[in-house]
MIROLUM-886926 format. One record per residue (C-alpha): residue in one letter; x, y, z; residue number from 1. Coordinates in steps of 0.001 Angstrom, whole numbers, plus 500000, padded with zeros to 6 digits. Layout:
{res A X X Y Y Z Z n NUM}
...
This chain:
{res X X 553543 Y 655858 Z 694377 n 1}
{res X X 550331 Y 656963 Z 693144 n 2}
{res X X 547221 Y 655008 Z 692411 n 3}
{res X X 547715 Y 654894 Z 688726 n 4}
{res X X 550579 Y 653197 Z 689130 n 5}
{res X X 549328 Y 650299 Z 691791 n 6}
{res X X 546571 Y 649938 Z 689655 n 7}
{res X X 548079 Y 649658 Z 686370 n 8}
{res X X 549893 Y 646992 Z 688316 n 9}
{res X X 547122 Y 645058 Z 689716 n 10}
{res X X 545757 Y 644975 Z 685770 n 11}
{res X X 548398 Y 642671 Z 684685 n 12}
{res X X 551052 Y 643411 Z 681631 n 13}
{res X X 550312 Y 644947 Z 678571 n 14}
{res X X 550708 Y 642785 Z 675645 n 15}
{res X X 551582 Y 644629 Z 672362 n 16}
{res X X 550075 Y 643773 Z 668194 n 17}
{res X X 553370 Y 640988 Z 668086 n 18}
{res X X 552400 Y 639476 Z 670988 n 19}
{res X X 554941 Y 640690 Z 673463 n 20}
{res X X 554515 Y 642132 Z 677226 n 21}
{res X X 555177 Y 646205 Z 677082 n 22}
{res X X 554314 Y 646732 Z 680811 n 23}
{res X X 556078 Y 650325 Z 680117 n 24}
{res X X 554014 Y 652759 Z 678597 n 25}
{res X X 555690 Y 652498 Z 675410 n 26}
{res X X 552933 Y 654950 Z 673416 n 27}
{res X X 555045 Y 658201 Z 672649 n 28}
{res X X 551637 Y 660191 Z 672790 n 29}
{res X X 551104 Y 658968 Z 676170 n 30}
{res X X 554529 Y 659473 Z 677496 n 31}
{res X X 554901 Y 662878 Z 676325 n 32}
{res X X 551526 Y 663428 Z 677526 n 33}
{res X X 552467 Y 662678 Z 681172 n 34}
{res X X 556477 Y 664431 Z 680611 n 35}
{res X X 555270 Y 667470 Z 679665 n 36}
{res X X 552545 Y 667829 Z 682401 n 37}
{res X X 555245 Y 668194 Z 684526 n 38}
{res X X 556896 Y 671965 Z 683539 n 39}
{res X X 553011 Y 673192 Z 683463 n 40}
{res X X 551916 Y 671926 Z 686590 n 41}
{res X X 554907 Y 673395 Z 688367 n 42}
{res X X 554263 Y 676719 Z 686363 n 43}
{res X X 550953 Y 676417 Z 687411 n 44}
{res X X 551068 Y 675827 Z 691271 n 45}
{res X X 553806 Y 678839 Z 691028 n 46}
{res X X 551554 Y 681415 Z 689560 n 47}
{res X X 548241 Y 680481 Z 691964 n 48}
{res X X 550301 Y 679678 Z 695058 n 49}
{res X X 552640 Y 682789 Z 695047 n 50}
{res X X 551131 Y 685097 Z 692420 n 51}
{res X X 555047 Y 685393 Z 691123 n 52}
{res X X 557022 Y 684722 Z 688183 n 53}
{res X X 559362 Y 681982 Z 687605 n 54}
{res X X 562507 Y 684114 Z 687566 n 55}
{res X X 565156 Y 681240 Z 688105 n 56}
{res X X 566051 Y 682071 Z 691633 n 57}
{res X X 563726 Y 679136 Z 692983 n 58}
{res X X 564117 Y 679708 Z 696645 n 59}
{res X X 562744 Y 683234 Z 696351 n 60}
{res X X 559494 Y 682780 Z 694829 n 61}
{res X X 558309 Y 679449 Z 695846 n 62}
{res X X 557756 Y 678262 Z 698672 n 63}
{res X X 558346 Y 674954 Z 700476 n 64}
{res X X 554824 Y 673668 Z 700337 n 65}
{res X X 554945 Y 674195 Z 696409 n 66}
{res X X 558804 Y 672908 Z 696261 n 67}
{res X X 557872 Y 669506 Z 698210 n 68}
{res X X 554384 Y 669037 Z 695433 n 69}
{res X X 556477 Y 669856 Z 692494 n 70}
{res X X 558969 Y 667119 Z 693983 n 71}
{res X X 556266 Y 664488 Z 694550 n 72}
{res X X 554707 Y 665415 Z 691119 n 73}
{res X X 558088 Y 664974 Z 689417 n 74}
{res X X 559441 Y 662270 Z 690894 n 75}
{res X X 556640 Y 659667 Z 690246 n 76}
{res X X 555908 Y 660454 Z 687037 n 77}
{res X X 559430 Y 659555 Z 686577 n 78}
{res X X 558914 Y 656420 Z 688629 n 79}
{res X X 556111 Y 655602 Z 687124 n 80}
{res X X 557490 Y 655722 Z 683551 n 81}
{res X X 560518 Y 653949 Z 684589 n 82}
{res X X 562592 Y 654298 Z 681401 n 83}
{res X X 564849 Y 657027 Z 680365 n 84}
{res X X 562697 Y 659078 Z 682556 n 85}
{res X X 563731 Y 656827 Z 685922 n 86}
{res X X 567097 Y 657046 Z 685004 n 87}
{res X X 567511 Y 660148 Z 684642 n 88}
{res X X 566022 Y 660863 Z 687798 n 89}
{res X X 568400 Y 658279 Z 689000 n 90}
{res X X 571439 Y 660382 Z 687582 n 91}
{res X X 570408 Y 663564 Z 688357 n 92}
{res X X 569721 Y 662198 Z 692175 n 93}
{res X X 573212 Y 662682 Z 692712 n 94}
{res X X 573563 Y 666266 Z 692645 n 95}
{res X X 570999 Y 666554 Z 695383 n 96}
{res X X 572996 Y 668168 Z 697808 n 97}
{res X X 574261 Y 671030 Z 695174 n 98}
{res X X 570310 Y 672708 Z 696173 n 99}
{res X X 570432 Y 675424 Z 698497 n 100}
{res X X 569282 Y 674089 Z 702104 n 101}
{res X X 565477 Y 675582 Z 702344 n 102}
{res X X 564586 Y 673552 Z 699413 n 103}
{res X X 566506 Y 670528 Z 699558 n 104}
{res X X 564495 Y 668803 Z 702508 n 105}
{res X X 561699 Y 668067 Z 700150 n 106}
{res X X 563519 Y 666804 Z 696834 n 107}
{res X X 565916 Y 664806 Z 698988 n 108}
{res X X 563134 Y 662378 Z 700271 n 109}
{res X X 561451 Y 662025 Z 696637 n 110}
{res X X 565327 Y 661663 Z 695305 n 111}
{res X X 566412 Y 658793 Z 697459 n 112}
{res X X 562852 Y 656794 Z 696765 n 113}
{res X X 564427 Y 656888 Z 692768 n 114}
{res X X 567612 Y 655110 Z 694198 n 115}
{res X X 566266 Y 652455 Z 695377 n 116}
{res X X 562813 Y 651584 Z 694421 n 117}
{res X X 560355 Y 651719 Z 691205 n 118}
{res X X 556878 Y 650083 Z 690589 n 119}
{res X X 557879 Y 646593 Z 689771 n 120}
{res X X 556728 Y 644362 Z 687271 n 121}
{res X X 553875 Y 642092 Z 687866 n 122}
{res X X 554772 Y 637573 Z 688249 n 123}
{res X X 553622 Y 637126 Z 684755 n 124}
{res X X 555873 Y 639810 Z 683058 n 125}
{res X X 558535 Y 638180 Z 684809 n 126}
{res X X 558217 Y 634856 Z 683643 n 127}
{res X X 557610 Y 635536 Z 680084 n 128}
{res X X 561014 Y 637422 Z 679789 n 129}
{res X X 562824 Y 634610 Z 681489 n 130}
{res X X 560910 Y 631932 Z 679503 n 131}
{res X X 562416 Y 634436 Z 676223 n 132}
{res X X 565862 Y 634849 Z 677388 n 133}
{res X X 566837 Y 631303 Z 679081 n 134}
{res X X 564312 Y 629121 Z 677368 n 135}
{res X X 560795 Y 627397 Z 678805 n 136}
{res X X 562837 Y 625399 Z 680909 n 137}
{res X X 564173 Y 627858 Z 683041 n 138}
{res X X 562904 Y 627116 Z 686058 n 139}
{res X X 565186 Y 624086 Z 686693 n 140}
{res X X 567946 Y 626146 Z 686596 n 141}
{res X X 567208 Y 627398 Z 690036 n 142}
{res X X 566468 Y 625513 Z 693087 n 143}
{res X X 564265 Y 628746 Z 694394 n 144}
{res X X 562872 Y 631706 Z 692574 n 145}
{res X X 561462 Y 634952 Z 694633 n 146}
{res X X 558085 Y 636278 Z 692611 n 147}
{res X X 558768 Y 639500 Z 694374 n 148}
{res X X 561450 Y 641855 Z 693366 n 149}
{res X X 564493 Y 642817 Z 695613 n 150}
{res X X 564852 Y 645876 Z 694117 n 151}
{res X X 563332 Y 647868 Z 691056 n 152}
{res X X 565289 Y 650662 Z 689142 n 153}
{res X X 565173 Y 652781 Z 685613 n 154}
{res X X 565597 Y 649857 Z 683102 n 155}
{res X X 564948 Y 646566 Z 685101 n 156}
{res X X 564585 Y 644844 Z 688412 n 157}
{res X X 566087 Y 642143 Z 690403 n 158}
{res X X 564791 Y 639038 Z 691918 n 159}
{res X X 566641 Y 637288 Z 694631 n 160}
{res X X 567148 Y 633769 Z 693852 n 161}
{res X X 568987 Y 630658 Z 694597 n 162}
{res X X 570974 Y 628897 Z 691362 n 163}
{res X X 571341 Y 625319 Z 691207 n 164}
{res X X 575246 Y 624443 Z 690469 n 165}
{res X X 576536 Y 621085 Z 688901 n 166}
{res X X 577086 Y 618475 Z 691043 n 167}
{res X X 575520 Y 617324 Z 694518 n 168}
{res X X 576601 Y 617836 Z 698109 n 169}
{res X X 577909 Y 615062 Z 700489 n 170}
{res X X 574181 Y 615160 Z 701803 n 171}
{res X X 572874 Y 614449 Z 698362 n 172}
{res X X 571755 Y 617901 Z 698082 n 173}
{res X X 571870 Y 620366 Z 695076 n 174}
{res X X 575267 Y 622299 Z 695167 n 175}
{res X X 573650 Y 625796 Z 695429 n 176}
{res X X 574272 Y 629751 Z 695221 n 177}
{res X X 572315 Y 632784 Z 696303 n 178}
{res X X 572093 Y 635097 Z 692858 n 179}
{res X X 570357 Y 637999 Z 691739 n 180}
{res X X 568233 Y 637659 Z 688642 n 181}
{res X X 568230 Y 641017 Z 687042 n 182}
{res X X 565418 Y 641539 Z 684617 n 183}
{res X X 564870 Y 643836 Z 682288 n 184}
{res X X 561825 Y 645522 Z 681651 n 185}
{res X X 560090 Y 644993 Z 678339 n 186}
{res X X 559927 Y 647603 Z 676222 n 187}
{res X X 562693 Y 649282 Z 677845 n 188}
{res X X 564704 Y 650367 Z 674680 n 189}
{res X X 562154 Y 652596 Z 673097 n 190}
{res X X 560758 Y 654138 Z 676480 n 191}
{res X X 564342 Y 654977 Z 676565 n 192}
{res X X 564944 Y 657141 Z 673662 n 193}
{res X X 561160 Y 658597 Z 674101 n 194}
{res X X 561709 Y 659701 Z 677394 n 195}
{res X X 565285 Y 661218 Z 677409 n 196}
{res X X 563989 Y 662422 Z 673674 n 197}
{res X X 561104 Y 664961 Z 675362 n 198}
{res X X 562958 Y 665620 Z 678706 n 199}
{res X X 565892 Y 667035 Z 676799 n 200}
{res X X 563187 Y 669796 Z 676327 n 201}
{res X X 562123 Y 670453 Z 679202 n 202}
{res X X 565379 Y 672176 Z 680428 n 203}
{res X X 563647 Y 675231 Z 681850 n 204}
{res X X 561950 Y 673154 Z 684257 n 205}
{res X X 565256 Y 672400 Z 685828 n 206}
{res X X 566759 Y 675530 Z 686113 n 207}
{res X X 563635 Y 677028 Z 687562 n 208}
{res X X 564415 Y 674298 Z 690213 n 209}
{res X X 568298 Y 675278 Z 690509 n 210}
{res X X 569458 Y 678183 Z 689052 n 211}
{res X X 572566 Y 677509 Z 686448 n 212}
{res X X 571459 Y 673473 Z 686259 n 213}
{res X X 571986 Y 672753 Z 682785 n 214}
{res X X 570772 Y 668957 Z 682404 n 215}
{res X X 570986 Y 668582 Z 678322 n 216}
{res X X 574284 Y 667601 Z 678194 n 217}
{res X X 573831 Y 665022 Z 680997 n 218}
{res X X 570913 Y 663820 Z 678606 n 219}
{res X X 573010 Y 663687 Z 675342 n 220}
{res X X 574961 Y 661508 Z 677461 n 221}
{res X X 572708 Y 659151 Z 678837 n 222}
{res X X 570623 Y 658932 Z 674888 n 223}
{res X X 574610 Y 658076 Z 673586 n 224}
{res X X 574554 Y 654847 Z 676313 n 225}
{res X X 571525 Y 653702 Z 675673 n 226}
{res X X 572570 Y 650898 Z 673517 n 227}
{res X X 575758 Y 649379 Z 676145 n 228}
{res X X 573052 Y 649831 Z 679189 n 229}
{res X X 570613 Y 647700 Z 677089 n 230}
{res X X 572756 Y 644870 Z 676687 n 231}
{res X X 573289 Y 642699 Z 679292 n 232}
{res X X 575420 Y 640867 Z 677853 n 233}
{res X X 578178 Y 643408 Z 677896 n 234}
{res X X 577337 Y 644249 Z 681367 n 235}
{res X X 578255 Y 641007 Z 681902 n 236}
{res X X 581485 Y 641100 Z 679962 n 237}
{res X X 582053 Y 644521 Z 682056 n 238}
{res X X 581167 Y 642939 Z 685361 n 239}
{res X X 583693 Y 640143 Z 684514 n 240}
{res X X 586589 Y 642413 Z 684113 n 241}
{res X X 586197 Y 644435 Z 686985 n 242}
{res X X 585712 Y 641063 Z 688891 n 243}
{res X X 589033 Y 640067 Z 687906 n 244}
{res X X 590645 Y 643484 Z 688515 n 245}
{res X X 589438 Y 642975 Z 692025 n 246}
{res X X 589773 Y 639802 Z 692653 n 247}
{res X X 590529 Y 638737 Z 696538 n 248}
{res X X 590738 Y 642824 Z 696730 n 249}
{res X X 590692 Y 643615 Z 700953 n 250}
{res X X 588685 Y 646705 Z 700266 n 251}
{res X X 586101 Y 646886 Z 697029 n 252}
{res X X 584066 Y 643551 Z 696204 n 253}
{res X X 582613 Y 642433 Z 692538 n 254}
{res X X 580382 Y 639653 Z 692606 n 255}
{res X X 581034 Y 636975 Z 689918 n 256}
{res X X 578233 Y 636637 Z 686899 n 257}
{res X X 576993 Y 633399 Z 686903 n 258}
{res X X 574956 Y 633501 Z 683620 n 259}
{res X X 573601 Y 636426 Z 681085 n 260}
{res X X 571202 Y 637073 Z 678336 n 261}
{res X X 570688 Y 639864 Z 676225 n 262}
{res X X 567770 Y 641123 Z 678748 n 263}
{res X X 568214 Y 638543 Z 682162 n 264}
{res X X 571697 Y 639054 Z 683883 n 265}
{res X X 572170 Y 636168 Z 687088 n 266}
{res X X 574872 Y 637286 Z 689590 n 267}
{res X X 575956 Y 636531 Z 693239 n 268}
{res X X 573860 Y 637877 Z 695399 n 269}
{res X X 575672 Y 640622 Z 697569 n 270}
{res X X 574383 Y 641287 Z 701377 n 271}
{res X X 575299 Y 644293 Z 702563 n 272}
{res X X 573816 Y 647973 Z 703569 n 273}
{res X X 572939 Y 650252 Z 700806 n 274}
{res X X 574813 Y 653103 Z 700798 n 275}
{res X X 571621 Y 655511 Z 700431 n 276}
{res X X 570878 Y 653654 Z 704196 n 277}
{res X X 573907 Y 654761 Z 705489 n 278}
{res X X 573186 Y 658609 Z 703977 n 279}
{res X X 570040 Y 658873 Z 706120 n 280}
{res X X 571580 Y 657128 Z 708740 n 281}
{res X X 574478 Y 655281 Z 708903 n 282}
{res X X 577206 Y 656984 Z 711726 n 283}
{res X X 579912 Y 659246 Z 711297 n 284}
{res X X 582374 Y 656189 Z 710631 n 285}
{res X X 580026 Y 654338 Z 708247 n 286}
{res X X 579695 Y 657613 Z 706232 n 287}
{res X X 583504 Y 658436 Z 706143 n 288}
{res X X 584413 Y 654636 Z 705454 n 289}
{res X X 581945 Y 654001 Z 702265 n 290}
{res X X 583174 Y 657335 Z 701330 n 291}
{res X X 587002 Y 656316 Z 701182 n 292}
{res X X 586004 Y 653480 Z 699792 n 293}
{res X X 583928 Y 655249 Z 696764 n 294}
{res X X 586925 Y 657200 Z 695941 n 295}
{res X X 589349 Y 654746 Z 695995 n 296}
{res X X 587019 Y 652716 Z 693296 n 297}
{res X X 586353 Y 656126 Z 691375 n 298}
{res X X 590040 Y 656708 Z 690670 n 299}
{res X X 591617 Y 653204 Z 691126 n 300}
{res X X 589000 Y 651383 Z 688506 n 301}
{res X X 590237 Y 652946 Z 685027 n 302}
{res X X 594183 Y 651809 Z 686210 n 303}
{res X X 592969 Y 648814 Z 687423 n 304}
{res X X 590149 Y 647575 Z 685119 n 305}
{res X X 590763 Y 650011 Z 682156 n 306}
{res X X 587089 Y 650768 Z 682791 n 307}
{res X X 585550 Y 654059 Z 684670 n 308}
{res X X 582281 Y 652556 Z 686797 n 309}
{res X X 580031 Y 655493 Z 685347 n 310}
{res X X 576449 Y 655295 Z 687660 n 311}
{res X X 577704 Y 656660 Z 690823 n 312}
{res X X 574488 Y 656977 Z 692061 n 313}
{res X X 574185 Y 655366 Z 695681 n 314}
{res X X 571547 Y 652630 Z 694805 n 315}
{res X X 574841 Y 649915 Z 692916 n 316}
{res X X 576500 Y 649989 Z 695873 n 317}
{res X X 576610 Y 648299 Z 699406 n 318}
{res X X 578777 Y 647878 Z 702754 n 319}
{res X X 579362 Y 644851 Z 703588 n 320}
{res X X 579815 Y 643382 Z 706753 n 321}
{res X X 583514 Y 642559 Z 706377 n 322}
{res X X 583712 Y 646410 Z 705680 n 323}
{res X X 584296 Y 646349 Z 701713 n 324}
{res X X 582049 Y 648082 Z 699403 n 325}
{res X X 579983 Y 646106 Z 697188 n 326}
{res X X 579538 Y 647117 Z 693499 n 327}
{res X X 576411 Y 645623 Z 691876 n 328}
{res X X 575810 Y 647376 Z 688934 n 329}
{res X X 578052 Y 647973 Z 685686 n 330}
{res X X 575232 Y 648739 Z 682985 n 331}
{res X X 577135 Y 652122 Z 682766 n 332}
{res X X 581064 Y 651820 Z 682280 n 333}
{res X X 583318 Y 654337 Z 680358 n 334}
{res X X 586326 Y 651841 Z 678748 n 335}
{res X X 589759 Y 653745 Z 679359 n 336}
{res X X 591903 Y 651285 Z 678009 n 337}
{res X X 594703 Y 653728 Z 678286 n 338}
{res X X 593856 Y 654618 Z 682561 n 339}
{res X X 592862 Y 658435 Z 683638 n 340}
{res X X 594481 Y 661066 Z 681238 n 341}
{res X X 597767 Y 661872 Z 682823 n 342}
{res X X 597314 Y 665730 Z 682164 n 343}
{res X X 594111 Y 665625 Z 684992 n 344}
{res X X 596405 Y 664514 Z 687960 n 345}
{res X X 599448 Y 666907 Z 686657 n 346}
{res X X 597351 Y 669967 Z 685923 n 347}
{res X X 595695 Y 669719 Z 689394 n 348}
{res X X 599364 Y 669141 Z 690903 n 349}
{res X X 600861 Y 672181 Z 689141 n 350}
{res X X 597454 Y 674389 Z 690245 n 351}
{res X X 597933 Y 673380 Z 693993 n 352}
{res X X 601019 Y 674301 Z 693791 n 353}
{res X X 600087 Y 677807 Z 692346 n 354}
{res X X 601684 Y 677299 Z 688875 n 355}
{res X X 599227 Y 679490 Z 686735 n 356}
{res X X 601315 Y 680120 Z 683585 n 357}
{res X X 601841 Y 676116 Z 683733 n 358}
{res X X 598103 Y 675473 Z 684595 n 359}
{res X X 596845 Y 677740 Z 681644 n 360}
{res X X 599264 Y 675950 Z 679358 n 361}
{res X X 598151 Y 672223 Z 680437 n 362}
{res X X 594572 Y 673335 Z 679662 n 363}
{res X X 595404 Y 674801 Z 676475 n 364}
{res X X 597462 Y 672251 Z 675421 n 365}
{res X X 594004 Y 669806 Z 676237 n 366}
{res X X 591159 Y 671839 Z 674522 n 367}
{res X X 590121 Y 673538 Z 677803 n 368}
{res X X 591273 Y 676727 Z 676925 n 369}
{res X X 591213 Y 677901 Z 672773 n 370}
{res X X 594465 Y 678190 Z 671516 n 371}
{res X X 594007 Y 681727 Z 670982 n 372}
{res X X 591681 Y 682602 Z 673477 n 373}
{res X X 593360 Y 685377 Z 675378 n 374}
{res X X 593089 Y 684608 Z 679379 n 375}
{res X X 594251 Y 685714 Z 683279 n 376}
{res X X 596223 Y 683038 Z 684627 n 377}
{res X X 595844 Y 683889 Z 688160 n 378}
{res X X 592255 Y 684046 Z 687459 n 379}
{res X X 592295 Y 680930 Z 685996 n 380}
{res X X 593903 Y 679574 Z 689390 n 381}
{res X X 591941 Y 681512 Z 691526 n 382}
{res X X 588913 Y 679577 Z 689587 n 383}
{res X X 590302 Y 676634 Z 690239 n 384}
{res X X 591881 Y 676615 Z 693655 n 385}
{res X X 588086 Y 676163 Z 695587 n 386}
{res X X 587338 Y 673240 Z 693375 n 387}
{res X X 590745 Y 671462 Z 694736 n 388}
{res X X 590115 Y 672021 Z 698654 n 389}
{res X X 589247 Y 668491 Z 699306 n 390}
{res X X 592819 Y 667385 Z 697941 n 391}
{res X X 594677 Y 670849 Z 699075 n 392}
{res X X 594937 Y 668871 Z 702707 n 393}
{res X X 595939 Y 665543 Z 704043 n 394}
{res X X 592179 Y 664988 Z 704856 n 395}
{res X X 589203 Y 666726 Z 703624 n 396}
{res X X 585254 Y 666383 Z 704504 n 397}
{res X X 582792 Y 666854 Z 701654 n 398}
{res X X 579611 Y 668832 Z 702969 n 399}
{res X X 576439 Y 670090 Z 701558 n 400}
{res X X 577652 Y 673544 Z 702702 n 401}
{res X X 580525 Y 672878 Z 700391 n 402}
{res X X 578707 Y 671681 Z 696967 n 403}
{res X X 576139 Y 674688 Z 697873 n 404}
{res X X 579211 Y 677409 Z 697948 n 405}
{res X X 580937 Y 675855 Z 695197 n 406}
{res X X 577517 Y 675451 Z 692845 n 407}
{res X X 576540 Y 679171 Z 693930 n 408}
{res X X 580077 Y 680348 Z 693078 n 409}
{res X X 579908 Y 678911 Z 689649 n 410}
{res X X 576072 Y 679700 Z 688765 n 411}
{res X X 575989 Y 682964 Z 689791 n 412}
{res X X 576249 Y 685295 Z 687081 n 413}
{res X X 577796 Y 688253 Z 689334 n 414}
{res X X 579983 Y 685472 Z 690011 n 415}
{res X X 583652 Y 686119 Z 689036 n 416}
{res X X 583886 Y 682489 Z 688132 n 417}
{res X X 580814 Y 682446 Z 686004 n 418}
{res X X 582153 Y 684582 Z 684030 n 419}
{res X X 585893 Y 683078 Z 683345 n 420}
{res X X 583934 Y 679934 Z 682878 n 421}
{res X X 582485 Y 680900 Z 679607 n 422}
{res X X 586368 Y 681514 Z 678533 n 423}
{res X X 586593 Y 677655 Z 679242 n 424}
{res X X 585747 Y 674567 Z 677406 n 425}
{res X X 584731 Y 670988 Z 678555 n 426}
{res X X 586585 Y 668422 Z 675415 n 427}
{res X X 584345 Y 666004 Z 674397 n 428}
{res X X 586924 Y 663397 Z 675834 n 429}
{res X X 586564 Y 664839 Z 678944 n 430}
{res X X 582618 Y 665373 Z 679329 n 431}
{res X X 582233 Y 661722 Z 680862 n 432}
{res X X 585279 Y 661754 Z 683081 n 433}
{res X X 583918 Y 664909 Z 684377 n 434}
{res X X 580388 Y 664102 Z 685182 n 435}
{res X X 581200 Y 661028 Z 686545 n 436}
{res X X 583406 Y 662686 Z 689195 n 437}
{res X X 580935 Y 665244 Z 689808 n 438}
{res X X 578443 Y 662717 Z 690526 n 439}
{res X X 580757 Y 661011 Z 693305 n 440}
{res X X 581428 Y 664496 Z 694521 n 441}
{res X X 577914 Y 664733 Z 695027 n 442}
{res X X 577407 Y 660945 Z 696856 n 443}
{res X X 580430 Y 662119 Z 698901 n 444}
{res X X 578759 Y 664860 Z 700193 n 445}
{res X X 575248 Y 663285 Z 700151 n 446}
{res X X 577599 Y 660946 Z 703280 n 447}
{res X X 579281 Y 664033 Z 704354 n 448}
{res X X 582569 Y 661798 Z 704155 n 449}
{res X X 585999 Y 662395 Z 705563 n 450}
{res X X 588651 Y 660989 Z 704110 n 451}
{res X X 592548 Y 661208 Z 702827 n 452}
{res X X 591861 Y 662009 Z 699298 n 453}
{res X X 594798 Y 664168 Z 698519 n 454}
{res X X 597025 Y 660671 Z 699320 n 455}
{res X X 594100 Y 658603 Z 697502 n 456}
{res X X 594981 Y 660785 Z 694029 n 457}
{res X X 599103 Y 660178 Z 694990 n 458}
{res X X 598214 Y 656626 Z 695127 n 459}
{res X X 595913 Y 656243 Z 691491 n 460}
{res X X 595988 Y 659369 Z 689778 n 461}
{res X X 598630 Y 659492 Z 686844 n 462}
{res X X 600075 Y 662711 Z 687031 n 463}
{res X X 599397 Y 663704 Z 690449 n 464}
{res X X 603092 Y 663636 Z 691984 n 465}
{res X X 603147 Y 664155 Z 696018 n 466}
{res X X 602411 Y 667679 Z 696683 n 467}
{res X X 604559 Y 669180 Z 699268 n 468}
């Protein structure tokens, strides 16, 4: 991180007019400030390092010197703000391997540092929000409490700690339990809505980055869950459910909450490998198990839990040593009360199957396609049919190769299926389903995963009947 940022830390919290710590730069003149520095200074080291235009095709006109300082300049002024900024650098993270391979090496190291990591709050910010949320005496609820954070990320960071139970051992000791004390960071809420407020202009920027990258709706997303992400309380209440879905499950793990606030969340503390780890270098049968393992939470969860876990991004999960995956986030969940729409497993069935009068009328039938909108089936199938590879065969493995051909196929405005797609339409009850499973399409190819996903649908997707 940059020097402004180790020194702002070194100063100590801000405290605002009421008296409250604001240790994010909450000042919307200041934040914008530093936001929209960033489209300039990549316009800028375009023009005087290449003497070229932006035209959109990034790869042609910049080159990798300028690509790796515009991803260094980018990525910790979004660390640094932490945010709405951090997360959605966090969310966008995920879609990583979708950039064309000449460019990727240097956004892919400055990608995976917003996974894991953020400047973290200084001692005394800490202990003024847990004096807040669980009252001047909350120190005795722990036996030990670990000043320095186990892991900082867009809205708060996490302490390891050990809770002190009820009761005392035959020893006379404390019953115990490891937790994680997630705190979150004050001022949070309104650096929020600034942040995802100015970057929602900034759009250009993006595309000049990948061509066809349209990140407002992601952002219209993310400003619409600000409020549930806030509340840790309903994390909590999230957590719990998807704990009891799983219970004494062989294969995916929720901790249990111990305690929650409105801004301090206290949960078992999971030990395990982070799955960005196992990305840069975990082996071929790490990387194909946590893969299984994400898709079988991905499509299992909203049949199981009546919930969608909705941050795919590799920094909430773990692999445990027993070989289950480890969730250990659920600020962002999509309630389904009602499971996965039925028509998504029995469209794709009918389009591997090469159906495309029956495929055309599912997606009219959903909003996809207007009901008078006049359209090719077999072009609407032959549009389709590359996005279903990974479940056309017993086993697939998701590649960068893959997301590249698939991205460039679907950006490209020469592109046959460019063009059909602006014949299509994404429902609004869709649009969160959909960039959810993008997003674990992208962490499945960020692991380069192999797996039985056609047989992983049969198993949890409604709809999806055994195709032949």
């Amino acid at each position: 991180m940059s020097t402004e940022g180790g020194a702002e830390q070194q100063r100590g919290p801000r405290v605002g007019n009421n008296g409250r710590v604001t240790d994010i730069p909450r000042r919307a003149v200041s934040r914008t400030a530093k936001l929209a520095a960033l489209p300039l200074g990549f316009a800028g080291r375009t023009v005087l390092g290449m003497g070229k235009r932006v035209t959109g095709l990034a790869s042609d006109v910049i080159s990798a010197e300028i690509q790796q300082r515009t991803a260094e300049q980018l990525f910790s002024v979004l660390g640094q703000l932490k945010g709405g900024a951090m997360k959605f650098g966090q969310a966008l993270s995920v879609f990583e391997a979708a950039l064309p391979e000449e460019i990727a090496a240097p956004y892919r190291q400055a990608l995976t540092k917003l996974q894991e990591a953020a400047p973290p709050l200084p001692a005394a910010s800490v202990h003024k929000v847990l004096t807040e949320q669980l009252g001047p005496d909350w120190r005795d609820r722990f036996v030990e409490f670990n000043d320095t954070p186990a892991a900082a990320a867009s809205i708060g960071q996490v302490h390891r700690a050990v809770w002190r139970e009820p009761g005392y051992g035959p020893s006379g000791a404390p019953n115990t339990r490891d937790v994680a004390v997630k705190i979150q960071y004050p001022g949070a809420g309104d650096a929020l809505l600034a942040d995802l407020k100015q970057l929602s202009r900034l759009g250009g920027m993006f595309r000049a980055i990948q061509p066809g990258l349209d990140v407002k709706p992601l952002l219209v997303e993310l400003r619409e869950r600000i409020t549930e992400e806030l509340d840790y309380e309903l994390e909590a209440e999230s957590q719990r459910a998807f704990a009891t879905a799983y219970a004494d499950d062989p294969e995916i793990y929720i901790p249990a909450v111990v305690s929650a606030a409105p801004r301090v969340l206290i949960t078992e503390w999971v030990e395990g490998t982070p799955l960005a780890d196992i990305i840069r270098s975990g082996s071929e049968e790490q990387r194909d198990e946590a893969g299984r393992l994400m898709a079988i939470l991905h499509l299992s969860a909203p049949q199981r839990a009546g919930l969608l876990h909705a941050d795919p991004h590799p920094g909430n999960f773990r692999l445990l040593p027993d070989g289950r995956l480890g969730v250990i986030d659920f600020g962002a969940v999509a309630r389904m009360p009602e499971g996965t729409p039925e028509p998504i497993g029995r469209i794709a069935a009918l389009a591997l199957r090469g159906n495309a009068d029956e495929v055309v009328a599912g997606l009219r039938a959903e909003g996809f396609i207007g009901s008078t909108e006049e359209i090719d089936a077999q072009a609407v199938l032959d549009f389709l049919r590359p996005m279903l590879e990974p479940i056309a065969a017993e086993e697939f493995r998701f590649t960068r190769a893959w997301l590249r051909a698939e991205a460039a196929r679907l950006a490209s405005p020469r592109s046959p299926a460019y063009q059909l797609s602006r014949q299509l339409n994404l429902p609004p009850s869709y649009l969160l389903i959909h960039r959810v499973t993008l997003g674990s399409i992208g962490v499945l190819c960020q692991l380069e995963a192999k797996a039985p996903y056609r047989g992983i649908l049969e198993r949890w997707l409604p709809g999806f009947a055994p195709v032949g």
